[in-house]
N, C-alpha and C positions, 0 to 999 in steps of 0.2 A: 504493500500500500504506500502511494505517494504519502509525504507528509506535507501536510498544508503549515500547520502553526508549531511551533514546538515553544512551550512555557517551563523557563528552565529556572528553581530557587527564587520564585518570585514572594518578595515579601511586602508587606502595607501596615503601619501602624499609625493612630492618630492617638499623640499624646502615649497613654497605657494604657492604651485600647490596641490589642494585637488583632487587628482582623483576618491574615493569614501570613502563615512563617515557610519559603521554603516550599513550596508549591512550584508543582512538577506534575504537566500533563501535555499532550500533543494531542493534535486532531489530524486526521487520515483525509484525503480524499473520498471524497462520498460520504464521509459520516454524519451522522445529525445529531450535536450534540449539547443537553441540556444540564445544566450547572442550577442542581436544588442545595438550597441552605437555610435555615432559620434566618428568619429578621433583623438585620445588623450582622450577617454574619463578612460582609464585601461582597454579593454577587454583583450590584450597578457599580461599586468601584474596581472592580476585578474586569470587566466588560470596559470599561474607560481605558485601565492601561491597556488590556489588548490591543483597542481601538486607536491607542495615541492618544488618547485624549487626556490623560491623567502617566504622573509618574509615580514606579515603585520603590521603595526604600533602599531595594537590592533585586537582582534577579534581571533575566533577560527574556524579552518576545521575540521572537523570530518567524518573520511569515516565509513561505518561498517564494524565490522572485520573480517580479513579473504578475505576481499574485493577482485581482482585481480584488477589493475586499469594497464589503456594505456593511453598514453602521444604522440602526435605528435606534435612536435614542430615547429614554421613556417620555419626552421629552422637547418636542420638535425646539430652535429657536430660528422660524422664520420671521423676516422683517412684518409687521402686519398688513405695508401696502405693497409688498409684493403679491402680485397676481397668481391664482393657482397652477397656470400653466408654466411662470415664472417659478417656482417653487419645487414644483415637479424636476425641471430641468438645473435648480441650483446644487451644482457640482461640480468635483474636482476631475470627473472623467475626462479623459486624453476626446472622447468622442462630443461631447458638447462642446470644449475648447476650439477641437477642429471644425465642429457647425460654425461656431463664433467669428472663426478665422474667418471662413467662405464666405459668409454672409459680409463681413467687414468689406473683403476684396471685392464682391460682388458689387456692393455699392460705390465702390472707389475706383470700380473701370479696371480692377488688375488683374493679369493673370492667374487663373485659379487650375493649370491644370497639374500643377504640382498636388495643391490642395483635395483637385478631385481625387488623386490615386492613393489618398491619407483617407478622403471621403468613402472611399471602395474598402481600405482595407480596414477600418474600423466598422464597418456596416452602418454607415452615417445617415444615409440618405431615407431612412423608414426612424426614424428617431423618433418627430415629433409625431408620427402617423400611433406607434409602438405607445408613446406616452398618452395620447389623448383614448387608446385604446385600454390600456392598463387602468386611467383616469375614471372611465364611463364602465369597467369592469368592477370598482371598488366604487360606484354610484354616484362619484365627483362629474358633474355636467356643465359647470360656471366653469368653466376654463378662465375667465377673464375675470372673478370676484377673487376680491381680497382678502388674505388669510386672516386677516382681523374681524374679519366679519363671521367666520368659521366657528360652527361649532368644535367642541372637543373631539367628539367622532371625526368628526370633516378633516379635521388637521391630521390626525392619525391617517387618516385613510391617504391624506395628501403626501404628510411623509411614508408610508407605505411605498404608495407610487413612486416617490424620489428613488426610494431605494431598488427596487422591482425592476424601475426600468432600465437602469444599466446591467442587470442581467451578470449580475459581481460572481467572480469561482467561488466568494467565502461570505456568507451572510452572517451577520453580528445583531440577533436581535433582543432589545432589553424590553420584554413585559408588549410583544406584538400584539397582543389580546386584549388589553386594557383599552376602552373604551368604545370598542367595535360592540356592536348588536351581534346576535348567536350567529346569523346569515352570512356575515360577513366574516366572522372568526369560521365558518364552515369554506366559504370561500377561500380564504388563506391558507388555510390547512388543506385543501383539496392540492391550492397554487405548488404550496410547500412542498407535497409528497410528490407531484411530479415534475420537480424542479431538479434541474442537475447539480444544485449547487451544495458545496461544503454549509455544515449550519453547523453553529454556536449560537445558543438562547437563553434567557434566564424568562422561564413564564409558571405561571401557579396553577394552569390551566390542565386539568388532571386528562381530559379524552383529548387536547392539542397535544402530550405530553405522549398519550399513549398512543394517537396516530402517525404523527409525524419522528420523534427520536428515536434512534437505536444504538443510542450511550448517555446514559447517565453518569453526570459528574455530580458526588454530596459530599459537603466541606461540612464535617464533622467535627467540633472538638479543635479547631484549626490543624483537622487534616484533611488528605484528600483519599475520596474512594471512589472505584470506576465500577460502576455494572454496567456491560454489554447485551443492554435487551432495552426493551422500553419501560414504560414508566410502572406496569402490573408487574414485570420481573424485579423490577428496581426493590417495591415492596416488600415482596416473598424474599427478597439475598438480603435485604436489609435487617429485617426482621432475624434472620437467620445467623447475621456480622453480630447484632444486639445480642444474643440469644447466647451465644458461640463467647463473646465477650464475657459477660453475666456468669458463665460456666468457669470461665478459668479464675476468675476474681474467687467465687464460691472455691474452685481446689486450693488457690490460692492460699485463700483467709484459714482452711481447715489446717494447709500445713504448717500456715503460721503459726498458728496456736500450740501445736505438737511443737516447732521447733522452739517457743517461746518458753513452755516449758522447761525443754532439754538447756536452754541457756540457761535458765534458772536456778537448773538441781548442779551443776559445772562447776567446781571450784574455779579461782583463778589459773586456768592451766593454760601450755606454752608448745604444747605438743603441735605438729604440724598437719595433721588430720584435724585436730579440733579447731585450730586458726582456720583453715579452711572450711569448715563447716559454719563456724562465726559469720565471717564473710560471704557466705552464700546467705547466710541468715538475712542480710541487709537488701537481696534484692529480691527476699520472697516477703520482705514488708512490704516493698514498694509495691510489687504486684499484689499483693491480698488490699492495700489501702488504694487503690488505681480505682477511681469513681466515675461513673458517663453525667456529666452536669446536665441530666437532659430536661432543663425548663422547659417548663410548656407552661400555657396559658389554663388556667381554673377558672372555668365560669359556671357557678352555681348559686344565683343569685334571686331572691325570691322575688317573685314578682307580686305585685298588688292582684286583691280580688277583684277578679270582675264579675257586674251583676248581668243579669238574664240579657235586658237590651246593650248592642255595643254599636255598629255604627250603621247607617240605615243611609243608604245616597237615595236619593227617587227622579229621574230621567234629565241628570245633569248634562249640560251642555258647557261646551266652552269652546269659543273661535277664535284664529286672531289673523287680521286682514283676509278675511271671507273665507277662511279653510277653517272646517271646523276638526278640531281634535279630538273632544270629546262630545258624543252625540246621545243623547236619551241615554245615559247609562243609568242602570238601577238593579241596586244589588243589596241584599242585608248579611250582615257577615253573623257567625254564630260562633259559640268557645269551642278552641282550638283548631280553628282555621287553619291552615297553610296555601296561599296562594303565591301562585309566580307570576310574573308579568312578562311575557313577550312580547317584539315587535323592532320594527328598523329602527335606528337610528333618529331622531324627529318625528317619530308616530303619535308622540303625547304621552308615554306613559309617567314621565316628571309632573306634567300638567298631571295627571289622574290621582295620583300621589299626593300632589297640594291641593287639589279640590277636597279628597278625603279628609287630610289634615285639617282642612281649612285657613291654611296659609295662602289660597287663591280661593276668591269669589268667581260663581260660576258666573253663566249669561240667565239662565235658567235651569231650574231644580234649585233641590236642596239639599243638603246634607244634616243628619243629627246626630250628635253622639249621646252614650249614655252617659248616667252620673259617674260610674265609678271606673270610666276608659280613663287609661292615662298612656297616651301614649308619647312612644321613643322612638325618633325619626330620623335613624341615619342618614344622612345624605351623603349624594357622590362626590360634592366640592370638598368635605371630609371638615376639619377642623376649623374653627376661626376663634383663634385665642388672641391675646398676649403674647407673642413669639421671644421677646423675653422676660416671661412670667415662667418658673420650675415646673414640673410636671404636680410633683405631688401640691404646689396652691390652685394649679388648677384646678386637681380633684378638688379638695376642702372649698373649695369655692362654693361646688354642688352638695356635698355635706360630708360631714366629722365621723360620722357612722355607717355603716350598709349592712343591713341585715342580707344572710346568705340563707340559702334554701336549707338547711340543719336547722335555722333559727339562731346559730348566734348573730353576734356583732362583732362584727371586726371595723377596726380603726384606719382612714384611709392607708396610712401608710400599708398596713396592711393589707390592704386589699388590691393596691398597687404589685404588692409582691406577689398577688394571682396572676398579675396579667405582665410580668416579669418584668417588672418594672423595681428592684433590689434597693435599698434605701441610697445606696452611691448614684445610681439615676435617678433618683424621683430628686434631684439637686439639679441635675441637667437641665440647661435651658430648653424651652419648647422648639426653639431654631435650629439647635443643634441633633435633633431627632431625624431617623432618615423614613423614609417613606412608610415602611410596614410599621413603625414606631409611630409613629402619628397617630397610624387607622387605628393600633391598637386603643393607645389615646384616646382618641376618640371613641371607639365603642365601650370602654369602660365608664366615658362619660355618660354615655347613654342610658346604660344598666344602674347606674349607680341611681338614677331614679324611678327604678324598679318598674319598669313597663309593663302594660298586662296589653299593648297592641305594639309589635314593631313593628314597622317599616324601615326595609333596608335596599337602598339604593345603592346597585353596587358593591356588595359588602366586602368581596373578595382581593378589591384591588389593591395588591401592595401586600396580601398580607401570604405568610408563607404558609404552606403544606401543612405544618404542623396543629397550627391556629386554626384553619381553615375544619379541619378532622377535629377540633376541641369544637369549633362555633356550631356545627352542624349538630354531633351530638345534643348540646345545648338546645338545638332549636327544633329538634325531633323529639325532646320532654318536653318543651315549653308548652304550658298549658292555655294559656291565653292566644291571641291571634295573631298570625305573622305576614306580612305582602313581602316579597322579595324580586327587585328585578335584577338579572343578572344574566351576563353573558358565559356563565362556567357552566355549563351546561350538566357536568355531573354535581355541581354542589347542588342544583335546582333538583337534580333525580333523585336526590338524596330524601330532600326537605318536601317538597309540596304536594299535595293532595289533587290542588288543579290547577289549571292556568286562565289568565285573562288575556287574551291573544286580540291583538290588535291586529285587525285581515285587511280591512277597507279602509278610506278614509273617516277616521271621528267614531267606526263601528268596532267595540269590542264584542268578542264572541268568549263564553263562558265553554272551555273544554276539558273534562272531566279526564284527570289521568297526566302522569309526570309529562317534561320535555321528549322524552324519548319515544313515551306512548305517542305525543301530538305529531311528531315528525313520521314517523311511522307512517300515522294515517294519513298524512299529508302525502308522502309519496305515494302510499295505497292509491288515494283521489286522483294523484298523478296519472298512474298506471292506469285507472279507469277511461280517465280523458283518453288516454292516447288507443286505450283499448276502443270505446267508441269512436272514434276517429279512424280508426284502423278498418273498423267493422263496415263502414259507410264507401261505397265507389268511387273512385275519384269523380266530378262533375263532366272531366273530357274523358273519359276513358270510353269507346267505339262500343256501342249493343256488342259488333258482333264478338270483339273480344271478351266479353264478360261470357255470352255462350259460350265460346271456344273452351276457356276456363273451367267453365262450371263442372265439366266430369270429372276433371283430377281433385276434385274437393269430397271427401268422403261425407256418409251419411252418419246420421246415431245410430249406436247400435241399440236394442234392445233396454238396455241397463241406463241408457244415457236418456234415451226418451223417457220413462218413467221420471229419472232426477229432473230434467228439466220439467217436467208440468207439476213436478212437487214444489218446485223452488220458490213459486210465487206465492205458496201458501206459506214457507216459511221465513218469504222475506216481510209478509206482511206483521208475521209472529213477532219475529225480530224488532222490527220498527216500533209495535206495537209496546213489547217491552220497554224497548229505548225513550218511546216517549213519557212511561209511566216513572222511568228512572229518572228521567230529569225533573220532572214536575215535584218527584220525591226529596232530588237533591236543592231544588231550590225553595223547598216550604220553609226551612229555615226550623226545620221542628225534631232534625235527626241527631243522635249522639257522636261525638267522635267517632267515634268504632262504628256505629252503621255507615257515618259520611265517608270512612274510608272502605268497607266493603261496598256500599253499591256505588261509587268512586271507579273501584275495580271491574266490579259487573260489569258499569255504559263503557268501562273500556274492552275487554272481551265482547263486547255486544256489537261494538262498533265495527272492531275487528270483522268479527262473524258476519256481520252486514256486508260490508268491503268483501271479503271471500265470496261467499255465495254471491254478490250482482256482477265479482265479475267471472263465475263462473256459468251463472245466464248468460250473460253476453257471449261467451263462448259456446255453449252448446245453442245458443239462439242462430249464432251464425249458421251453426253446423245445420240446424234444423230449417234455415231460410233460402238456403246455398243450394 
C-alpha cells in the first residue's frame, strides 16, 4: 500500500494540558480513516496540524509528494460578501490559478496557448461547469448570493463544495455532518463511499462512521489504537482492548498482594535472588495500581412532575414573505412522548420548535401548555454566557443545588463533576472550553432545571461517542416528553417512538415508527412509483409492437390467480387496521407501552400494505398482459 500521510512523534500541549505525546500513525492509499476520542481529547487540533494549519510541540507530518490534499474545517471563514460561486472556487489549486491566469490573458489580448496546454493538463476547462454541478447537487442554487446571507446549513454545504470540487487524492474532514439535514448527510456519505479519494475525518456520526470508514483511529488515555474494520468492529475490539486490560490489572493486583506479603515476612537480606525478586516487586505495583481514567458523563437527574395536560398546539400557522412553514399543525402531546423531527434544511422545523415553546407567535392557532410543563430547550446556537465568567458561576447562577433521580442533593460543584467537569475546570474560563465542552455546558444547564418536556435541537453536535451513548440512555428512561431534531440518524433510532416529517411545503405529516422505519417506507413508495410507471406502455410505443410482445409475457398460474383476487380483500383489511391505529394513536388517551406497541403495529402494517400493493401490481400485470 502506497503511503499517503505518515505522522511521526507528534506531540501538543497547552499549558498542563497534555493532549497527545508521541503519536504515531500513517494512512495508506484508499483508506478511510476516522480518528474517535473523548471531548478535549485534540481531535480538531490534531486535524489543524495535519492540515498546516496549527503547529506541534514536537513530531513530524509528512504527506507524499505531489499529494492534492482537502481540508474542511468545522468551521468555514468565508468573507461574507463573497459570492457562493466565489466561495466555491476560493482556493489554492494549481487549476483555478490557471483558470485565473486564462481569463486575465484573455482579457488582455495575450497569448494563451501556453496556458491552454496547462488548461488541458489540469482538466481546466469543465471546472466551473463541475462546481455549479457539485453546487445544485448539495441544493446550493444562488450561485450569485452572498455567504453572509447563508444559513448554517448553506455554508456547510458551500464549503463542502469548495472542497469536492477539486476532486483532492487526500480529504481532511472535521465534523462533515454537522449541520446538514439527514438527506444531505445521506448524500455525502453515498459521494464519500464512491469516491476514490484517501479520507481522514473526525465525525460523531455512528451509521456515516459505519458506512463510509474502514480504520478506526481512538486516542485513548493519550495513546493511540488502530482497529481495521468500521465503526461496529471498532466497538466489539474495543470492548475487548477494555476487557483484556481490566484482566491483567485484576492478575496484577492479586500478585501484588502475594508479593507484598512475601516483602513483609523478609528480613533485611542481600542475597541476589531476593534483590531480584525486590525489584520485580516494583513493576508489579505499577501494573496492579495502572487505572483507565475512563470519565464519562452521569446524567440522572430528576425531573419535575408532570400533570395529565402538557402541550396542546390547535392548526398553527406561520409564514414568512408568502411561504408558509408551518400550516394547520395540530397535535397534543401525552407523558412520555418521544418524537423526532425530520426534514431539509429551511423546512421550518426551528420555527415549529419556537411556536411550541412559545418563543415565536404564530399567524394563526394557538398553543397551550399545562401548569406543571417546565420545559428545557436546547438549542443549536448552543450556549450564550459570559465567555469570561468560570464554568462552575455559571452553573450556581441556575442554582446551588440539583436534586438527582436517587433523591439526593448534590452541590453544583458536584454535579459539575457528572458531567466531567473536575473542580480544576469548573475554574476554567467559558472561552477557553472547546466545542464538545461547551455542548456539554450547556446541556447540564439545561437539566439542572429539571425538565419534564425537552427539546433538543441538534443535540449531538460536538459532542463525543461517549456522551452521546450516556445522553441516549438518559433519554430512553426519561419519563416526561422529549422532541428531538437531528441529523444522527442512529441517535434518533435509538430514542423516538415517531416522527414529525416535514414532506410539502408548511405540511407536517405524523409517521408512526423510528428514522429507519420512515426511510424504508419511503423507498418502499419509491419502488411502487417506479413499479406503476413501469407497468403502464410507453405513450409512443407502435399497437403492433405491444402485440408482437405480448406472447413472450407469461400467464398466472393457478396458485397466482387465486393470490391475486385474495389480495384486494386483504388490502382493504390492512388499510382498515391502519386506519383504526392511527385514530388510536392520536386520541391522546394511550399509555406508554401501548403508544409504543401499536407505534410498532402501523409500522409492520405499513410494511405489509407496501408488500402486498406491490405485489398486485405485479400479478395484475401478469393477469392484464
Amino acid at each position: 500500500m502506497i503511503s499517503f500521510l505518515q505522522v511521526e512523534n507528534l506531540s501538543k500541549s497547552f499549558g498542563d494540558l497534555v493532549l497527545f505525546d508521541n503519536l504515531k500513525f500513517g494512512v495508506g492509499e484508499g483508506q478511510r480513516v476516522a480518528i474517535v476520542a473523548k471531548n478535549g481529547a485534540g481531535k480538531t487540533t490534531l486535524l489543524n496540524i495535519i492540515a498546516g494549519r496549527d503547529t506541534p510541540d514536537g513530531g513530524s507530518v509528512t504527506f507524499r509528494r505531489d499529494l492534492r490534499v482537502g481540508f474542511l474545517e468545522q468551521i468555514d471563514s468565508f468573507p461574507p460578501e463573497m459570492t457562493v460561486l466565489q466561495a466555491a472556487f476560493a482556493s489554492d489549486s494549481p487549476a483555478v490559478k490557471i483558470i485565473s491566469e486564462y481569463e486575465r490573458a484573455v482579457l488582455e489580448g495575450r497569448d494563451v496557448a501556453a496556458l491552454s496546454e496547462l488548461m488541458d493538463a489540469h482538466h481546466a476547462w469543465g471546472y466551473e461547469q463541475r462546481a455549479k454541478q457539485i453546487l445544485t447537487q448539495l441544493r446550493i442554487t444562488g450561485f450569485d448570493q452572498p455567504v453572509g446571507e447563508l444559513s448554517g446549513g448553506q455554508r456547510k454545504r458551500v464549503a463542502l463544495a469548495n472542497v469536492l470540487i477539486n476532486e483532492p487524492d487526500f480529504l481532511i474532514l472535521d465534523e462533515p455532518t454537522n449541520h446538514l439535514d439527514i438527506d444531505m448527510v445521506e448524500w455525502l456519505e453515498g459521494y464519500l463511499s464512491k469516491s476514490r479519494s484517501t479520507l481522514l475525518m473526525v465525525t460523531h456520526d455512528r451509521y456515516f462512521l459505519d458506512h463510509v470508514c474502514n480504520v478506526i483511529l481512538e486516542i485513548d488515555q493519550q495513546r493511540l489504537f488502530t482497529y481495521r474494520g468500521n465503526f461496529s468492529y471498532f466497538l466489539e475490539k474495543r470492548q475487548e482492548r477494555i476487557d483484556a486490560f481490566n484482566s491483567e490489572v485484576d492478575r496484577a493486583t492479586n500478585l501484588f498482594r502475594r508479593e507484598l506479603e512475601w516483602i513483609r515476612r523478609q528480613p533485611s537480606a542481600r542475597g541476589t535472588k531476593i534483590k531480584s525478586r525486590v525489584n520485580a516487586f516494583d513493576e508489579v505495583k505499577e501494573r496492579a495500581h495502572a487505572k483507565r481514567q475512563d470519565g464519562q458523563v452521569e446524567i440522572s437527574v430528576r425531573s419535575s412532575r408532570l400533570g395529565k395536560k402538557i402541550i396542546e398546539a390547535k392548526n398553527l400557522c406561520k409564514a414568512y414573505d408568502g411561504t408558509a412553514y408551518v400550516d394547520k399543525f395540530s397535535y397534543e402531546f401525552t407523558r412520555g412522548e418521544k418524537v423526532g423531527v425530520i426534514g431539509k434544511n429551511g423546512a421550518g422545523k426551528t420555527t415549529l420548535l419556537n411556536l411550541l415553546t412559545g418563543s415565536l407567535r404564530p399567524d394563526s392557532g394557538h398553543v397551550s401548555h399545562g401548569e406543571t410543563v417546565v420545559v428545557g430547550y436546547y438549542r443549536q446556537e448552543g450556549i450564550t454566557v459570559n465567555e469570561n465568567k468560570r464554568v462552575v458561576d455559571v452553573a450556581r447562577d441556575i442554582a446551588e443545588y440539583v436534586k438527582m433521580g436517587d433523591g439526593k442533593n448534590l452541590s453544583t460543584s458536584q454535579f459539575l463533576n457528572h458531567f466531567l467537569f473536575p473542580p480544576s475546570a469548573q475554574q476554567t474560563l467559558v472561552r477557553k472550553l472547546s466545542g464538545g465542552e461547551r455542548r456539554r455546558l450547556y446541556l447540564l444547564t439545561i437539566l439542572m432545571r429539571q425538565p419534564n418536556f425537552l427539546i433538543l435541537d441538534e443535540p449531538t453536535n460536538d459532542l463525543d461517542l461517549m456522551t452521546m451513548a450516556v445522553l441516549e440512555d438518559y433519554l430512553r428512561e426519561f419519563e416526561g416528553c422529549v422532541i428531538i431534531v437531528s441529523h444522527d440518524r442512529y441517535f434518533m433510532d435509538k430514542i423516538v417512538d415517531h416522527l414529525f416529517v416535514f414532506e410539502d411545503v408548511g405540511k407536517i405529516k405524523d409517521f408512526p415508527g423510528s428514522y429507519t422505519d420512515y426511510r424504508n417506507h419511503r423507498q418502499l413508495q419509491e419502488r411502487l412509483q417506479q413499479q406503476q410507471r413501469a407497468g403502464q406502455p410507453p405513450a409512443e410505443q407502435p399497437a403492433v409492437e405491444r402485440k408482437r410482445s405480448a406472447p413472450e409475457k407469461r400467464r398466472l398460474s393457478f396458485a397466482e390467480r387465486r393470490e391475486y383476487e385474495a389480495l384486494p380483500d386483504e388490502l382493504r383489511q390492512l388499510e382498515r387496521e391502519k386506519l383504526e391505529l392511527e385514530q388510536q394513536l392520536s386520541s391522546g388517551e394511550l399509555s406508554p407501552h401501548e403508544l409504543t406497541q401499536k407505534s410498532r403495529r402501523i409500522g409492520e402494517v405499513i410494511d405489509a400494505l407496501g408488500a402486498k400493493e406491490l405485489r398486485w401490481l405485479e400479478l395484475d400485470e401478469l393477469a392484464n398482459s
